[in-house]
C-alpha positions in Angstrom: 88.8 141.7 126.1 90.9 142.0 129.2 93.9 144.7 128.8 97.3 142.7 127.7 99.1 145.0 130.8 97.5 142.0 132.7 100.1 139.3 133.5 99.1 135.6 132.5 98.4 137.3 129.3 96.4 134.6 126.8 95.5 132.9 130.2 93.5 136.6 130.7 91.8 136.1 127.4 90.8 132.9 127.4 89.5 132.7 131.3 85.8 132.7 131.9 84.1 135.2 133.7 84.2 134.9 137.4 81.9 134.8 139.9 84.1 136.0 143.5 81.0 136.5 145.7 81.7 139.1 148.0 84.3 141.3 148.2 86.9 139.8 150.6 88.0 142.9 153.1 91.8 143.2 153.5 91.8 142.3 157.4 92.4 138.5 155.0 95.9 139.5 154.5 98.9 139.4 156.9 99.3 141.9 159.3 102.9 142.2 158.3 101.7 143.3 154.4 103.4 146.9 155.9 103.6 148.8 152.1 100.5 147.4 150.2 97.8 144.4 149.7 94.8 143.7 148.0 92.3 141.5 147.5 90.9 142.2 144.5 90.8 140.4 140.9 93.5 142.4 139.7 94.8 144.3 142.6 98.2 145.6 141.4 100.8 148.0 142.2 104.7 149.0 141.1 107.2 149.0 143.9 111.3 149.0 143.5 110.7 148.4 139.3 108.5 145.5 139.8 104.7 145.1 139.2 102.7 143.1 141.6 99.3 141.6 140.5 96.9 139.5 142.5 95.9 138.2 138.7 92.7 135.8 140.1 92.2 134.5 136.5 90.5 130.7 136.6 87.1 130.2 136.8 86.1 128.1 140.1 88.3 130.5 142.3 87.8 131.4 145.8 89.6 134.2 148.1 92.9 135.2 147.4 94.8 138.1 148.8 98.9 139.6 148.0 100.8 141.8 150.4 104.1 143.4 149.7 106.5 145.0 152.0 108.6 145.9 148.6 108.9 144.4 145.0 111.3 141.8 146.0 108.9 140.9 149.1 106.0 139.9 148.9 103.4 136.9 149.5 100.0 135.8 148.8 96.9 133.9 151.3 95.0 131.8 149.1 91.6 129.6 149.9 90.9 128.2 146.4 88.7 124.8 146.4 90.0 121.4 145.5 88.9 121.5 141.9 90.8 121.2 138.9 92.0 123.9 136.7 94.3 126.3 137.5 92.8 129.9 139.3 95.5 131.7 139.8 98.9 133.3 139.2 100.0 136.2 141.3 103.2 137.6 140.4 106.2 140.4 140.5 106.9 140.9 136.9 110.4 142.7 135.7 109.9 144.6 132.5 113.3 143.6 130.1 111.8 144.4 126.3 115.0 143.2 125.0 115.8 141.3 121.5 117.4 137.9 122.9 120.8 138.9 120.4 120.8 141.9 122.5 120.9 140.9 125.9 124.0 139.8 127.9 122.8 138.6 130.7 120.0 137.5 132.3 119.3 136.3 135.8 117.0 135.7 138.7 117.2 134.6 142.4 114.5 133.2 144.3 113.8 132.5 147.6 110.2 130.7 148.6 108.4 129.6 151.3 105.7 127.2 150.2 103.0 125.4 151.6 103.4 121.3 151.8 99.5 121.2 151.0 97.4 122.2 148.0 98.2 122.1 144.6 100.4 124.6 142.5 103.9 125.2 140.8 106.0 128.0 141.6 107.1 129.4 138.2 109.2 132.0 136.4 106.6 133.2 132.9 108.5 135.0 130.5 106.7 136.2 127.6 107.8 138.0 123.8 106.4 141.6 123.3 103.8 140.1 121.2 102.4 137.2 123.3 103.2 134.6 120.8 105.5 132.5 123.2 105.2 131.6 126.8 108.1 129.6 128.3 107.6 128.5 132.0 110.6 127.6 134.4 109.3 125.9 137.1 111.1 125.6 140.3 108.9 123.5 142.7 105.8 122.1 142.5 103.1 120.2 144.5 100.3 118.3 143.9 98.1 117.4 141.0 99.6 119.8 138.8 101.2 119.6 135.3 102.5 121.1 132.3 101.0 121.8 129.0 101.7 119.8 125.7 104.4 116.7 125.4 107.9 115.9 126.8 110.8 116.9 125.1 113.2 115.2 126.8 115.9 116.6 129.7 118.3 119.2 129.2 120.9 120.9 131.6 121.0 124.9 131.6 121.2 128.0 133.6 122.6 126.0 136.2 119.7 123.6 136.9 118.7 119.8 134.5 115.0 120.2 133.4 111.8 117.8 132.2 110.8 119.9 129.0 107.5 120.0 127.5 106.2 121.7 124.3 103.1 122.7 123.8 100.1 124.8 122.3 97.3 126.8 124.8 95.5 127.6 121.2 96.8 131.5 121.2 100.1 130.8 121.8 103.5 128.5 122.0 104.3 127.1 125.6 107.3 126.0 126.5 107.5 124.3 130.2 110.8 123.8 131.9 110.2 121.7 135.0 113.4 121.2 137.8 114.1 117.6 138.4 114.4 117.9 141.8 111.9 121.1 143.6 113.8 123.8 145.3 112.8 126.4 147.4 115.7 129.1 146.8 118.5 129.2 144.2 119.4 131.0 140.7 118.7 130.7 137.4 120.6 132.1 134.4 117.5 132.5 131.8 119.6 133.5 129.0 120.7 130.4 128.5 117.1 128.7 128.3 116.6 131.5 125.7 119.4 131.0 123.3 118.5 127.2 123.7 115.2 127.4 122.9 116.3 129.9 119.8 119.6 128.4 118.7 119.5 124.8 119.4 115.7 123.6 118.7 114.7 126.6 116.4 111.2 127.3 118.0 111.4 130.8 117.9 113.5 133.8 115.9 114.7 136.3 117.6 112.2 137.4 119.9 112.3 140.3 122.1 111.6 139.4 125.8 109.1 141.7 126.9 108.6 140.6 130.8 110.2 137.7 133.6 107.3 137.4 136.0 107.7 135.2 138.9 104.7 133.7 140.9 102.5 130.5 142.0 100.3 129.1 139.6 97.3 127.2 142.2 95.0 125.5 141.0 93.5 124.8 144.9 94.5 126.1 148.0 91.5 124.5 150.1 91.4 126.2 153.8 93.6 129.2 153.0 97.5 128.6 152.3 100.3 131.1 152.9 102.9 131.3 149.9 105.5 133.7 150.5 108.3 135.1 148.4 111.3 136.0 150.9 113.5 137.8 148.4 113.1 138.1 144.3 115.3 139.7 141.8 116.0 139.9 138.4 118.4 141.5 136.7 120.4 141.5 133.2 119.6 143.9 129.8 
């Protein structure tokens, strides 16, 4: 059983073992990656309060490498094949472990720089303590990609109108939040999404938010893509 420290927590657990080949040397990543990279599996490291993981998790995956000149900047080269299924999700995650009654505010800003190829979502994951709910915010996405379970109709909050979809991965609730219309850089007030989710449809208690990771779900990258994060932050308690 993989350690639940991992991000893409059930995702972790229910991933086949893979088969990497050889170890990819880190002359793959940028030469601007001026504080840390890795190529490995689960590279990871902690830089300005946020954990970064490489967090290769599909089966069917090829080379991928993150680079971080700080927690808020940061990028990833991928080469995964045209296949289906998703292989990856690296990711800065922000630790909040917070009761949602608790919390007053809570906010991110992104800025991305994605490839027009491939395909992938970028995503906000925010997960309970225990791993019983997942609820995805994504931002922009590209190709043949798409969220799990069935629509729930369109709703306007934390500043942007979403597609939502509700659904079940078999270990836990997932609960996808997809922009009408992609962006590359903007903010979103979470809390709002939260309460929502809580007050309005009932499909959770009171959980407490346990970490906001931010990343790029691919499912192929064929050729090696570039998808850099310019400037990340989350805040709120």
């Amino acid at each position: 059983m993989a350690p639940r420290t991992l991000s893409g927590i059930t995702k972790v657990l229910l991933a086949p073992a893979l088969a990497l080949g050889a170890t990819v040397g880190l002359a793959s990543a940028p030469a601007h990656a001026a504080v840390w990279n890795s190529c490995d599996q689960w590279g990871n490291t902690s830089l300005n309060g946020y954990t970064l993981y490489n967090n290769i998790w599909g089966s069917g995956a090829g080379a991928q490498c993150v680079w971080a000149n700080s927690g808020t900047n940061w990028g990833v080269w991928a080469d995964h094949p045209n296949t289906g299924g998703i292989k990856s999700y690296p990711n800065a995650k922000k630790v909040i472990n917070k009761p949602i009654t608790s919390l007053s505010s809570l906010t991110s800003s992104y800025n991305v720089t994605v490839p027009s190829a491939g395909a992938y979502n970028t995503s906000y994951d925010i997960w309970d303590t225990d791993y019983d709910y997942e609820i995805m915010l994504w931002v922009n996405h590209n190709g043949a990609v798409g969220p799990l379970g069935s629509p729930q109709g369109t709703v306007s909050l934390g500043g942007h109108t979403w597609n939502v979809h509700k659904g079940n991965n078999g270990a836990n609730e997932v609960f996808s939040f997809l922009r009408t219309s992609d962006s590359n850089s903007g903010t979103v007030d979470i809390l709002p999404v939260l309460k929502w989710i809580k007050d309005t449809k009932g499909w959770m208690g009171n959980e407490t938010i346990g970490d906001v990771q931010f990343g790029y779900e691919i499912t192929s990258s064929s050729g090696g893509l570039d998808f850099r994060t310019n400037n990340l932050t989350v805040s709120g308690g």
